[in-house]
N, CA, C and O of each residue as an XYZ file, in Angstrom:
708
protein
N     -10.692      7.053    -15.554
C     -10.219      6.275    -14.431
C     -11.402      5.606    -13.753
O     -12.459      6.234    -13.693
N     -11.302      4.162    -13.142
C     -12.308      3.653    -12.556
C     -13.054      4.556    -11.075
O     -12.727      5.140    -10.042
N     -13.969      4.246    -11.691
C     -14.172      4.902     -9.817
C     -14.403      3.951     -9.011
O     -15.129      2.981     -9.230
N     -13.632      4.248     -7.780
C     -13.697      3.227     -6.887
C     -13.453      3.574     -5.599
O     -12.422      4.156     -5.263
N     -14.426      3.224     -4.756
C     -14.472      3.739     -3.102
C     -14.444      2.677     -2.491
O     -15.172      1.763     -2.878
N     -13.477      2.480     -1.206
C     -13.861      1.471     -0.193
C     -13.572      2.298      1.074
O     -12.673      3.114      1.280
N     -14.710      1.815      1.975
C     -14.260      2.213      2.996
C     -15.031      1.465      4.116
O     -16.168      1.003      4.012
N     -14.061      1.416      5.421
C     -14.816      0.867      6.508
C     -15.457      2.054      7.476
O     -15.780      1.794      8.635
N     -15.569      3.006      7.065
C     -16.436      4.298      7.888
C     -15.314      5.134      8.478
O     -15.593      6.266      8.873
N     -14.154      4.710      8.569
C     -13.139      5.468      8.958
C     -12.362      6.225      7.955
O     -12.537      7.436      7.813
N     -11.659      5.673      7.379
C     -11.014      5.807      6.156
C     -11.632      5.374      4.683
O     -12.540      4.545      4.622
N     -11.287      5.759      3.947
C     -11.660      5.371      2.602
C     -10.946      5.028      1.454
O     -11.059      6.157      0.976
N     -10.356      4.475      0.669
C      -9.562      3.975     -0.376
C     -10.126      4.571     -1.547
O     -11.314      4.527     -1.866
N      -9.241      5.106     -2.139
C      -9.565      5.749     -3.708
C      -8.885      5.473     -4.502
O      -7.954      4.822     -4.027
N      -8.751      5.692     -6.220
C      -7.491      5.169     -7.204
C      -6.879      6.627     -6.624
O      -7.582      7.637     -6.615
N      -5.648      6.621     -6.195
C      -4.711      8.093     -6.553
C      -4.380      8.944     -7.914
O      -3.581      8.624     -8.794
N      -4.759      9.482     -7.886
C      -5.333     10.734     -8.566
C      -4.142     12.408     -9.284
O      -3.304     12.872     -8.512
N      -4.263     12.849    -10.302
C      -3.174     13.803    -10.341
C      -3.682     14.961     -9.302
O      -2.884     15.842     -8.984
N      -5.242     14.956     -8.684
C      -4.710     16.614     -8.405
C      -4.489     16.056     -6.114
O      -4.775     16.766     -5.149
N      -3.846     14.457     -6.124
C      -3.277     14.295     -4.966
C      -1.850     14.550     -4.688
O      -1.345     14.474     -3.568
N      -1.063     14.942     -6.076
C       0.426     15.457     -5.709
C       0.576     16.151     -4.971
O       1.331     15.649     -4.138
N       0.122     17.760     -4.530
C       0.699     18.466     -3.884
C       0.679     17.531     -2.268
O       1.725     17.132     -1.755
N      -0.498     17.336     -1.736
C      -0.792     16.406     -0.878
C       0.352     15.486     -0.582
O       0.935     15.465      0.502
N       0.543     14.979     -1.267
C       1.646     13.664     -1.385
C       3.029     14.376     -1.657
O       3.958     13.798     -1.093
N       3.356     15.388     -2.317
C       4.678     15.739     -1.417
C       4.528     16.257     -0.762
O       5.652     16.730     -0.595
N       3.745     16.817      0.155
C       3.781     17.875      1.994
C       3.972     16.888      2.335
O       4.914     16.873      3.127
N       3.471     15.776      2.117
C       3.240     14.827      3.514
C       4.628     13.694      3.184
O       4.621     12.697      3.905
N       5.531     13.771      2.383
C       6.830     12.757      2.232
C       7.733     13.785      3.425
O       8.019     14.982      3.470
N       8.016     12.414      4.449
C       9.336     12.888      5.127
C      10.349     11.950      5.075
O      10.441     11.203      4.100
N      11.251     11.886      6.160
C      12.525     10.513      5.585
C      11.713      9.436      6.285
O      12.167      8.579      5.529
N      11.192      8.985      6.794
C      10.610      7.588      7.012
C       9.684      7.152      5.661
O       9.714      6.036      5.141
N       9.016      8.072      5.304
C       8.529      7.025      3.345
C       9.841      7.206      2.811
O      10.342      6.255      2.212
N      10.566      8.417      2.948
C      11.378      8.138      1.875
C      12.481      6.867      2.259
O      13.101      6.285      1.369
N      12.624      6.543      3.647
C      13.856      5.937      3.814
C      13.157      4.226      3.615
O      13.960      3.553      2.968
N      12.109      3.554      3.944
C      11.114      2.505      3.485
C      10.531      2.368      2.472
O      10.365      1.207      2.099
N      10.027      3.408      1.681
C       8.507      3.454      0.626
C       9.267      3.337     -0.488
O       9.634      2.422     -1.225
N       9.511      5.433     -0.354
C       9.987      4.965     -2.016
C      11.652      5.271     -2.426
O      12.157      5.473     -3.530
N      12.315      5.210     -0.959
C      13.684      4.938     -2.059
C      14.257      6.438     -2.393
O      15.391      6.356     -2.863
N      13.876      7.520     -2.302
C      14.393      8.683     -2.839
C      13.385     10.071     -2.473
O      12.302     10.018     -1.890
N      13.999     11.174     -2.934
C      12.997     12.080     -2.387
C      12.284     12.401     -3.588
O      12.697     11.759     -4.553
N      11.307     13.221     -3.844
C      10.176     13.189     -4.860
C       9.946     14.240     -4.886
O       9.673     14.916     -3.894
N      10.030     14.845     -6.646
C      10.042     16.329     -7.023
C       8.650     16.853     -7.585
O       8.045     15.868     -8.009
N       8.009     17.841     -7.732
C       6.272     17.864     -8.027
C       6.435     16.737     -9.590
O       5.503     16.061    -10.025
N       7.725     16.788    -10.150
C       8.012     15.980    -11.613
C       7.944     14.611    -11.567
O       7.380     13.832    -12.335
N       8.546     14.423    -10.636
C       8.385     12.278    -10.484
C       7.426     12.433    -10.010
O       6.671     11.707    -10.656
N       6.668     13.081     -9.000
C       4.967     12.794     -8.165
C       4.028     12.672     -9.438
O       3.148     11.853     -9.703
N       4.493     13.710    -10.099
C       3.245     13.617    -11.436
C       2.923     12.468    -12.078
O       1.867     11.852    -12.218
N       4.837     12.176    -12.701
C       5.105     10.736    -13.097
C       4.507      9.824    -12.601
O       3.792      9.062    -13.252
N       4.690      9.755    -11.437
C       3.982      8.512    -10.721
C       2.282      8.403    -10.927
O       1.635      7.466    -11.394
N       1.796      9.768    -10.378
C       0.497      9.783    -10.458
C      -0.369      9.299    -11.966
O      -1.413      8.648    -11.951
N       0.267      9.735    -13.104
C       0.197      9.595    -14.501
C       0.441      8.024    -14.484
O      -0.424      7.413    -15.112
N       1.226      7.397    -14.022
C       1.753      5.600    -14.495
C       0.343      4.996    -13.722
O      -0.380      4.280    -14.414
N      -0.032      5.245    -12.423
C      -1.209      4.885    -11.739
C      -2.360      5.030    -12.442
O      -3.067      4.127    -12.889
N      -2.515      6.158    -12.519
C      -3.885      6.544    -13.469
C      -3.867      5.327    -14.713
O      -4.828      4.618    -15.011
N      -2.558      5.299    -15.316
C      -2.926      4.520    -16.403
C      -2.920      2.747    -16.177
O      -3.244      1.881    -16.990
N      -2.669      2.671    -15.456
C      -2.409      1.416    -14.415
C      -4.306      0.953    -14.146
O      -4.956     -0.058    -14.413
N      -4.590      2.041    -13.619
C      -6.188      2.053    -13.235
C      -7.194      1.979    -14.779
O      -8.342      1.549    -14.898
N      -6.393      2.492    -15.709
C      -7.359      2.602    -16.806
C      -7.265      1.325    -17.784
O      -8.202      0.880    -18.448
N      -5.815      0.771    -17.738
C      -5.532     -0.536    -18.691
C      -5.744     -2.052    -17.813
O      -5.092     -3.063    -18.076
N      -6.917     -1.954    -16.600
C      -6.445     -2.937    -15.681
C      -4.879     -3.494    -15.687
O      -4.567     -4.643    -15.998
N      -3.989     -2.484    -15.296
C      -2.573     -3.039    -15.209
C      -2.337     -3.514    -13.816
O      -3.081     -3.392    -12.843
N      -1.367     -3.982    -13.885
C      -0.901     -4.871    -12.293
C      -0.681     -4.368    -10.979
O      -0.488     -5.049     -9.971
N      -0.740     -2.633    -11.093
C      -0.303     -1.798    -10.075
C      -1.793     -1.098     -9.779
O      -2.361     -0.287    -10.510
N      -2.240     -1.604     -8.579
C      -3.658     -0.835     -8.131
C      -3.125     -0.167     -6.790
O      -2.859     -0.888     -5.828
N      -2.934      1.531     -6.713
C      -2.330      2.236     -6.623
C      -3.504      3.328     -5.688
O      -3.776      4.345     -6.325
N      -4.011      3.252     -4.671
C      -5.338      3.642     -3.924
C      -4.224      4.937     -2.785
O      -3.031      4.860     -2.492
N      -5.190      5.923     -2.436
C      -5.272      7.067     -1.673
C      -5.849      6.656     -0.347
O      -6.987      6.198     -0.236
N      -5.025      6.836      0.646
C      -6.107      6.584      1.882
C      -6.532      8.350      2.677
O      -5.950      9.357      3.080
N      -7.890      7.808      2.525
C      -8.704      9.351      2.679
C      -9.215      9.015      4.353
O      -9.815      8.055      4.836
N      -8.702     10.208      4.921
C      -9.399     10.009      6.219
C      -9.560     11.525      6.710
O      -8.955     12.535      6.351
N     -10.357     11.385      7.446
C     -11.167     12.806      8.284
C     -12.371     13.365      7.790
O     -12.946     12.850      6.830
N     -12.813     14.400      8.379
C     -13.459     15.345      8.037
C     -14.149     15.250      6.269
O     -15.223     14.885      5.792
N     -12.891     15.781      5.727
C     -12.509     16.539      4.433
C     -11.907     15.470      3.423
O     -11.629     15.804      2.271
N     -11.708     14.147      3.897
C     -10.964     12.828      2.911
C      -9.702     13.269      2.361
O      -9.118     13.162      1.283
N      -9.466     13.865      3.619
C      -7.695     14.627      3.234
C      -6.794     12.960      3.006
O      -6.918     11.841      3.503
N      -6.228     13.355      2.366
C      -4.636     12.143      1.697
C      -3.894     12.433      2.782
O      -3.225     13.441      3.009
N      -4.151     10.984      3.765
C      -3.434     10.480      4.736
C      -2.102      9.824      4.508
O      -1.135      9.935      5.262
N      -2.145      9.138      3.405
C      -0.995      8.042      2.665
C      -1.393      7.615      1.771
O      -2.298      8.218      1.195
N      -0.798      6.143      1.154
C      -0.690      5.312     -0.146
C      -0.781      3.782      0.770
O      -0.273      3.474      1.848
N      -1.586      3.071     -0.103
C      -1.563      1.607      0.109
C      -1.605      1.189     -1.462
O      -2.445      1.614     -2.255
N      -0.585      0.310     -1.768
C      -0.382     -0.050     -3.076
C      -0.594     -1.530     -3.408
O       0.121     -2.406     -2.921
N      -1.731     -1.810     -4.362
C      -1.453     -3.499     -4.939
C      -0.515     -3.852     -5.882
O      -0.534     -3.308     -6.986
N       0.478     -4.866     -5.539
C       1.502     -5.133     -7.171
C       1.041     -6.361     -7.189
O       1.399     -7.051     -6.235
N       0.197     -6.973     -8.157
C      -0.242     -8.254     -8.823
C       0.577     -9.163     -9.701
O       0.328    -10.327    -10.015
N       1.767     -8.286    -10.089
C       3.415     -9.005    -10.697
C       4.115     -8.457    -10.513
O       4.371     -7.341    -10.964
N       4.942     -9.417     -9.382
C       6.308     -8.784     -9.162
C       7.211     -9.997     -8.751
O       7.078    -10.760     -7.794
N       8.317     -9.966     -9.890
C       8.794    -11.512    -10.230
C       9.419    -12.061     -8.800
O      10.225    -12.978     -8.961
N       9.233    -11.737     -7.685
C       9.198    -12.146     -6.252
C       8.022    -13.056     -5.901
O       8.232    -14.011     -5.153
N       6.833    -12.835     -6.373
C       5.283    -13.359     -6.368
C       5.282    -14.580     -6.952
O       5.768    -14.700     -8.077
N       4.690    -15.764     -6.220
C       4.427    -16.659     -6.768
C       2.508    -16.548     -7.432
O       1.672    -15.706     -7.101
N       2.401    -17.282     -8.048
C       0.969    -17.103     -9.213
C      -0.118    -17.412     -7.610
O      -0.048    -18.363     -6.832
N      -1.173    -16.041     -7.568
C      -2.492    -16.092     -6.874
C      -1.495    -14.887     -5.570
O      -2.032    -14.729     -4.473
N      -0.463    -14.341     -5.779
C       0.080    -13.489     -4.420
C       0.237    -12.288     -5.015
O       0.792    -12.142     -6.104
N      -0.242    -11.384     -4.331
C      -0.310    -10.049     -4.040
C       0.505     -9.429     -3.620
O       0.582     -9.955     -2.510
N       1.621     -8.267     -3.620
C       2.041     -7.567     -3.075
C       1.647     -6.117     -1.924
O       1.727     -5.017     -2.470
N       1.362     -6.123     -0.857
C       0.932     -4.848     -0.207
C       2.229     -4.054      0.372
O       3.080     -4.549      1.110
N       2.191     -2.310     -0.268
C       2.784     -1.354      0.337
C       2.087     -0.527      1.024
O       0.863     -0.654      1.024
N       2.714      0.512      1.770
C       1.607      1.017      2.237
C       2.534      2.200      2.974
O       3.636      1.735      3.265
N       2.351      3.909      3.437
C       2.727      4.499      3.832
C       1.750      5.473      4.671
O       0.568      5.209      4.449
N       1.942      6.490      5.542
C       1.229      7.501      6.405
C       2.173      8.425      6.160
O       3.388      8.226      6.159
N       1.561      9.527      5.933
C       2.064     11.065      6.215
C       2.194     11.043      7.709
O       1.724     10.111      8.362
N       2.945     12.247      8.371
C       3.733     11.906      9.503
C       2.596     12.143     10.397
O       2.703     11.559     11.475
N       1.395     12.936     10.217
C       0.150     13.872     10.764
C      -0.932     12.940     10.810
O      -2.037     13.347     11.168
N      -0.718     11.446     10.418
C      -1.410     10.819     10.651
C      -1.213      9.590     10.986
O      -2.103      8.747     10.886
N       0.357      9.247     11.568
C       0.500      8.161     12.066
C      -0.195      8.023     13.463
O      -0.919      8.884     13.963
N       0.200      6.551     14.141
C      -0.455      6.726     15.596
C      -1.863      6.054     15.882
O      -2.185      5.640     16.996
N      -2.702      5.989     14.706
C      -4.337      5.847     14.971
C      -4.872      4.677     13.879
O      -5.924      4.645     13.241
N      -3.888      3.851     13.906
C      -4.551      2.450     13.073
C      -4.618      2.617     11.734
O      -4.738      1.641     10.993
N      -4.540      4.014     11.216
C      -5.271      3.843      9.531
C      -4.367      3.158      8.169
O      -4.607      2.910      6.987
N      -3.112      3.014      9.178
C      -2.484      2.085      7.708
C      -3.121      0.177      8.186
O      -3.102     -0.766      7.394
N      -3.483      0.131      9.265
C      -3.835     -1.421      8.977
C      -4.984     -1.434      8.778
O      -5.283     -2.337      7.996
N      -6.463     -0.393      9.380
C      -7.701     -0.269      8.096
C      -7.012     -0.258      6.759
O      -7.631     -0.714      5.797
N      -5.998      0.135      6.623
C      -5.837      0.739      5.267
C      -5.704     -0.879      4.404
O      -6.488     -1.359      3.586
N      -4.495     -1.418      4.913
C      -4.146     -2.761      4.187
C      -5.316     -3.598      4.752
O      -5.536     -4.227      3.717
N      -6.103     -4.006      5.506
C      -7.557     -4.805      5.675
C      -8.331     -4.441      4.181
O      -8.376     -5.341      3.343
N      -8.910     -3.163      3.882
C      -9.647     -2.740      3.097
C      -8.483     -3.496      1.712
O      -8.849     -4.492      1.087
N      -7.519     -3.009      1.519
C      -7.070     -3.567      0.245
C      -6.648     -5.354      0.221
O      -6.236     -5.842     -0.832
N      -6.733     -5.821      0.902
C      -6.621     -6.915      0.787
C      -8.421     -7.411      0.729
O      -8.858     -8.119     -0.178
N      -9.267     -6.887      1.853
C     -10.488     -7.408      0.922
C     -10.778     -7.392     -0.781
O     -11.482     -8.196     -1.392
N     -10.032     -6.250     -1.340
C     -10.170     -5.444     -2.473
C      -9.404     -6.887     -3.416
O      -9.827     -7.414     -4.445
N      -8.474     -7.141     -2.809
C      -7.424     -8.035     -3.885
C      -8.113     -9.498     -3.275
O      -7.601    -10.335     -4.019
N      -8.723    -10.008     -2.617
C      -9.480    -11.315     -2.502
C     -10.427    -11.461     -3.827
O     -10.516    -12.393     -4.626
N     -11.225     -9.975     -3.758
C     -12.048    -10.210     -4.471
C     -11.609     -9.921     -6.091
O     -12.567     -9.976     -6.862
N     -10.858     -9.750     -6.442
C      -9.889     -9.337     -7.314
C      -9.276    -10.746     -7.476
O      -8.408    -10.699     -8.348
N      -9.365    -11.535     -7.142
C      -8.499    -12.840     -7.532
C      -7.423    -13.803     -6.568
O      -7.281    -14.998     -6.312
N      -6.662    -12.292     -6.150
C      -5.842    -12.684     -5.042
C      -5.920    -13.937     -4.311
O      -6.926    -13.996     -3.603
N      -5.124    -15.012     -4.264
C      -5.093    -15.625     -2.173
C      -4.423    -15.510     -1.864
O      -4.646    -16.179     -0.856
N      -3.295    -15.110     -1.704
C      -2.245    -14.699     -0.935
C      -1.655    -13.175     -0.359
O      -1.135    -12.840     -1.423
N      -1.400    -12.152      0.460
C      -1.219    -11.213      0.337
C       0.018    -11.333      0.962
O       0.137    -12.071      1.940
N       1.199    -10.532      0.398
C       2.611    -10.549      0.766
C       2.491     -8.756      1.263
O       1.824     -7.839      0.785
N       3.667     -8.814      2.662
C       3.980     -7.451      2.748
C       5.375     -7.926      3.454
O       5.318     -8.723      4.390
N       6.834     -7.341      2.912
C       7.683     -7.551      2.743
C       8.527     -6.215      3.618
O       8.636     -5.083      3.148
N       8.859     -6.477      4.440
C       9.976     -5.524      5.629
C      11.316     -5.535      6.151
O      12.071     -6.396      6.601
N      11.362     -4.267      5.939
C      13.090     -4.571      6.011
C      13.038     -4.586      7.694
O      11.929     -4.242      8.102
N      13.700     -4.810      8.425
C      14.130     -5.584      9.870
C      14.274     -4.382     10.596
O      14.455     -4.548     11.802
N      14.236     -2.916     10.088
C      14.608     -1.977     11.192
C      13.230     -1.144     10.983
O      13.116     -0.181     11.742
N      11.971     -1.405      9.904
C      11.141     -0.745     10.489
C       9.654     -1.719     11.228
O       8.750     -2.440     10.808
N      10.245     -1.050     12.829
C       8.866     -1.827     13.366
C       7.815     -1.725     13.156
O       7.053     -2.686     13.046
N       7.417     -0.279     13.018
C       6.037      0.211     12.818
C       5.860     -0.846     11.662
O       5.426     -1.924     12.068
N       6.138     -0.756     10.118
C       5.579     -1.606      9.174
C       5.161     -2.923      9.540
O       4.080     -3.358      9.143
N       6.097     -3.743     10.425
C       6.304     -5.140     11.035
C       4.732     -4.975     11.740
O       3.785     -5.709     11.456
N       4.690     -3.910     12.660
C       3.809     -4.212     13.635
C       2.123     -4.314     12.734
O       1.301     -5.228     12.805
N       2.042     -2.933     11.872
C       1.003     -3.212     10.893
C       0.747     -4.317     10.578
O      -0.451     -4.519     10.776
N       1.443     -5.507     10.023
C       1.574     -6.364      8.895
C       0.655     -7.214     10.284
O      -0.565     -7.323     10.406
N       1.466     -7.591     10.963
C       1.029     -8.117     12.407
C      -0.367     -8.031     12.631
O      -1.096     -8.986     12.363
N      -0.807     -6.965     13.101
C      -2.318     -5.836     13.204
C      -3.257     -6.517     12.288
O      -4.227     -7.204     12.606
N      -2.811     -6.214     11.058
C      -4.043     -6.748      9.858
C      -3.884     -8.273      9.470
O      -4.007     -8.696      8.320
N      -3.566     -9.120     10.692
C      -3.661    -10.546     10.021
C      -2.434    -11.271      9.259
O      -2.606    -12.427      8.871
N      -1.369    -10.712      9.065
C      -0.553    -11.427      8.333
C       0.411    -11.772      9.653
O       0.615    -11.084     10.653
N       1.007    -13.285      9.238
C       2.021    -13.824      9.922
C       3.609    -13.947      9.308
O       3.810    -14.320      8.152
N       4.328    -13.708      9.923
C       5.847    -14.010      9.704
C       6.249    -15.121      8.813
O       6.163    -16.202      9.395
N       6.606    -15.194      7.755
C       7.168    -16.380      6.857
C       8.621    -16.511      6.869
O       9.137    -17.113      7.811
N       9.249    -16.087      6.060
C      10.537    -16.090      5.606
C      11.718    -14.882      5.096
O      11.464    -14.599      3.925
N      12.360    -14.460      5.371
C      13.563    -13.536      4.805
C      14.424    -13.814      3.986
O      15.236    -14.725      4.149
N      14.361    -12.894      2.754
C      14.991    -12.938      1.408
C      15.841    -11.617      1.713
O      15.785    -10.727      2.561
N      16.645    -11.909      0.628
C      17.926    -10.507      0.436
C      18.319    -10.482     -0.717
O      18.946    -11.370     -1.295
N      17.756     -8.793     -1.401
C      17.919     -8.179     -2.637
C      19.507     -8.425     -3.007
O      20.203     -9.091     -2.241
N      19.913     -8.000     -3.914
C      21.073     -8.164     -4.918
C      21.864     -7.278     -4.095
O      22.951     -7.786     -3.819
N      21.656     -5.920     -3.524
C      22.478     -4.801     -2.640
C      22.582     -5.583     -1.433
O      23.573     -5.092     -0.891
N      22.195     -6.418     -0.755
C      22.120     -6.875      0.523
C      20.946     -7.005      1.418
O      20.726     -7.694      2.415
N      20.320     -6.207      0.812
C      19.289     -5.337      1.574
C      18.334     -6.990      2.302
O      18.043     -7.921      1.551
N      18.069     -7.001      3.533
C      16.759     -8.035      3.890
C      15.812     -7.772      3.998
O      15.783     -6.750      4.682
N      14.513     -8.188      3.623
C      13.416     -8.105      3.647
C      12.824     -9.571      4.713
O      12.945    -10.786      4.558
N      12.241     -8.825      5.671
C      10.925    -10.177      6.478
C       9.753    -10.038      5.677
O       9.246     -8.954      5.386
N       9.366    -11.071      5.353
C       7.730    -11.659      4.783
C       6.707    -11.825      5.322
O       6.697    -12.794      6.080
N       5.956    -11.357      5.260
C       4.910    -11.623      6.432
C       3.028    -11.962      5.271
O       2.574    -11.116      4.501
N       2.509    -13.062      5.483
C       1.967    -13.370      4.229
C       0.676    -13.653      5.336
O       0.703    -13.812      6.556
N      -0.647    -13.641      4.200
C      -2.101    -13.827      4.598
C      -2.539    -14.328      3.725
O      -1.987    -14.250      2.627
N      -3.660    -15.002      3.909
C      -4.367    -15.774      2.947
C      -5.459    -15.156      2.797
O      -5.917    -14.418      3.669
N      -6.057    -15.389      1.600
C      -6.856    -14.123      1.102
C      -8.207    -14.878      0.626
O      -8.949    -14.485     -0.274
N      -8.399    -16.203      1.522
C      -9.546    -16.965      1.154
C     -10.666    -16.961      1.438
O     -11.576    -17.741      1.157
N     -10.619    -15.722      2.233
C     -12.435    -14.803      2.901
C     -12.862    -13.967      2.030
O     -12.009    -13.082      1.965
N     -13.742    -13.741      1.291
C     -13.998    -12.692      0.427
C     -14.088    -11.574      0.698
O     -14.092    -10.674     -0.142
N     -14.212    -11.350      2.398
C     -14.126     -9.989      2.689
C     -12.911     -9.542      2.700
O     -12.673     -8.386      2.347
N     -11.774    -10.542      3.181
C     -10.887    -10.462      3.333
C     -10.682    -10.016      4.892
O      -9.572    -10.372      5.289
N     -11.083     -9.660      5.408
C     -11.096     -9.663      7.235
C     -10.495    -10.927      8.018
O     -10.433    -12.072      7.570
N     -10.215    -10.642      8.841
C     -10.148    -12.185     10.061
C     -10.843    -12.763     10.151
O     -10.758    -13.715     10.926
C-alpha cells in the first residue's frame, strides 16, 4: 500500500488500513449510517471495504479512501473519501465524502479533513471538487460551506432521494482558499 501522510498539524490523512476496522465499527452510529454509508456494517463488510481500499490504493484505482487521524495517539476519528469516477462527475471533478465518529464531532476536523483532501486531489489532477448533500443533513451542508465550496445545483437519484451540490475549484495547488 502507498504510504501516504498529510497533515495540517492537527489531523492527519492516511490510506485506511485493515487493522482500522475495529475502530471504524465502534465509532459507526445512525448519523454515518443514515448519510455515509447506507446500512449498518458487520466486522465482514468493514473488512470488505477495507480490502477494496487497500486495493484501490495499490492499483491507483479511482477510490482514494484516507483515515482521519487526530489526537494524541492518531486515533481514527472518521473517513474522508476521493471518487475520481462516478458517472455523476463530469471529466477533471472529484467526488468528496467524508464522516466523524460521534467522539469527535464539534471541533472542525471533518473540514481540515476535506481542505487536506482536496489539496491531495488538486495535486492529483483534480479541478473541480464535488460534495453532494442530502437537504436534512446540516452539519455536512455546513462543512462543505467551511472548506470553500459553494452551493450549485440539486439532482434526484432514481428512489427520489435529493442531493444539494456544493462544488470548488481545485485550481490552487494547495488547494486552500
Amino acid at each position: 500500500m502507498r504510504e501516504l501522510e498529510l497533515s495540517d498539524g492537527v489531523i492527519t490523512l492516511s490510506p485506511l488500513r485493515p487493522e482500522d476496522a475495529e475502530a471504524h465499527l465502534a465509532g459507526e452510529d445512525e448519523e454515518l449510517v443514515r448519510w455515509l454509508s447506507g446500512g449498518r456494517s458487520t466486522p465482514e463488510t468493514v473488512e470488505a471495504y477495507l480490502r477494496h481500499c487497500r486495493e484501490q490504493w495499490e492499483t491507483a484505482g479511482p477510490l482514494h479512501a484516507f483515515g482521519i487521524r487526530a489526537g494524541e495517539r492518531g486515533d481514527l476519528a472518521g473517513t474522508v473519501d476521493l471518487r475520481f469516477v462516478q458517472a455523476y462527475l463530469a471529466t477533471g471533478q472529484v467526488n468528496v465524502a467524508y464522516g466523524l465518529y460521534p467522539s469527535w464531532r464539534g471541533r472542525g476536523l471533518a473540514t481540515r479533513a476535506v481542505r487536506l483532501a482536496c489539496g491531495y486531489a488538486a495535486r492529483t489532477g483534480a479541478r473541480e471538487a464535488v460534495i453532494r448533500v442530502e437537504p436534512g443533513n446540516g452539519a455536512s451542508a455546513a462543512v462543505a460551506r467551511r472548506a470553500g465550496f459553494a452551493p450549485d445545483k440539486h439532482t434526484f437519484e432514481q428512489d427520489g432521494t435529493r442531493h444539494d451540490w456544493y462544488l470548488r475549484s481545485l485550481n490552487r495547488p494547495d488547494g486552500e482558499e
